[in-house]
C-alpha positions as CSV (number, residue, x, y, z in Angstrom):
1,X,7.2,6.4,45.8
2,X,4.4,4.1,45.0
3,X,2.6,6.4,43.3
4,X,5.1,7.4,41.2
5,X,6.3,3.6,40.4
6,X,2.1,3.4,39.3
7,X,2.5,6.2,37.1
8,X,5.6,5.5,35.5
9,X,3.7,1.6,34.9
10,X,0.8,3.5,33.3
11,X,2.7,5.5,30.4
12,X,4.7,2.2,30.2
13,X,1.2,0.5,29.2
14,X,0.1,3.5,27.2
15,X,2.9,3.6,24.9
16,X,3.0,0.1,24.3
17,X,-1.0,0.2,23.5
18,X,0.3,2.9,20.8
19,X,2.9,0.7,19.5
20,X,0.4,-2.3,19.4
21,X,-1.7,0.4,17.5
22,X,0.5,1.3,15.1
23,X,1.8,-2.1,14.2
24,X,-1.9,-3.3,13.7
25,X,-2.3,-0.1,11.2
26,X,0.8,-0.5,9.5
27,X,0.0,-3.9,7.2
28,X,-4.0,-2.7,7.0
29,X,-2.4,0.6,5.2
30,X,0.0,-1.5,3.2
31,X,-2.4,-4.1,2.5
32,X,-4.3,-1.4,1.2
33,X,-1.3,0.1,-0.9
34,X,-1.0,-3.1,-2.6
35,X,-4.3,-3.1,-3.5
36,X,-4.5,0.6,-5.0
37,X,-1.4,-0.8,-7.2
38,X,-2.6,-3.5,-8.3
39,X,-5.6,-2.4,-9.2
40,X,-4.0,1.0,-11.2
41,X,-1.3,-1.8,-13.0
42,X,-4.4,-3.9,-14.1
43,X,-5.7,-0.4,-15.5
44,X,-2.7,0.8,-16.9
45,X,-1.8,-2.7,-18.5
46,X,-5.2,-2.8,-20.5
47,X,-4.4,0.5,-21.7
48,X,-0.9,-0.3,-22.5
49,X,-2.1,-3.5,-23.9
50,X,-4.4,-1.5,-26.4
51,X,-1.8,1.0,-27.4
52,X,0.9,-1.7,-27.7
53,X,-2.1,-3.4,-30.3
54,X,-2.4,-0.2,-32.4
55,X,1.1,0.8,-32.7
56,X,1.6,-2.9,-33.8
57,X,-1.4,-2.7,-36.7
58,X,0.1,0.6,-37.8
59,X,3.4,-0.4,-38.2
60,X,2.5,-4.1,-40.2
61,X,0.7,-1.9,-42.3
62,X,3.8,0.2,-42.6
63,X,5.6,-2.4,-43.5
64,X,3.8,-3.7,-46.2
């Protein structure tokens, strides 16, 4: 009986070193999500940002 009691403590303290594991991991890999969007918004603004500026020539010259 003891043995199996020692066992059953065993997976008990394996599965929650998994858990503590995977809760560590989880804000690293969002933490890193966050960054990979920021950084492809600061991208995409700067781009936006320069076809927002050429569209906006274009038409004022349109217009007049």
């Amino acid at each position: 009986m003891v043995n199996g009691k020692d066992a059953e403590n065993k997976q008990n303290k394996e599965r929650l070193n998994v858990q503590a594991a995977g809760s560590m991991l989880l804000p690293a890999a969002l933490w890193y999500m966050e960054l990979f969007l920021k950084i492809c918004m600061r991208l995409f603004h700067k781009k936006r940002k320069k076809y927002a500026e050429g569209t906006g020539s274009r038409s004022g010259n349109l217009v007049q």
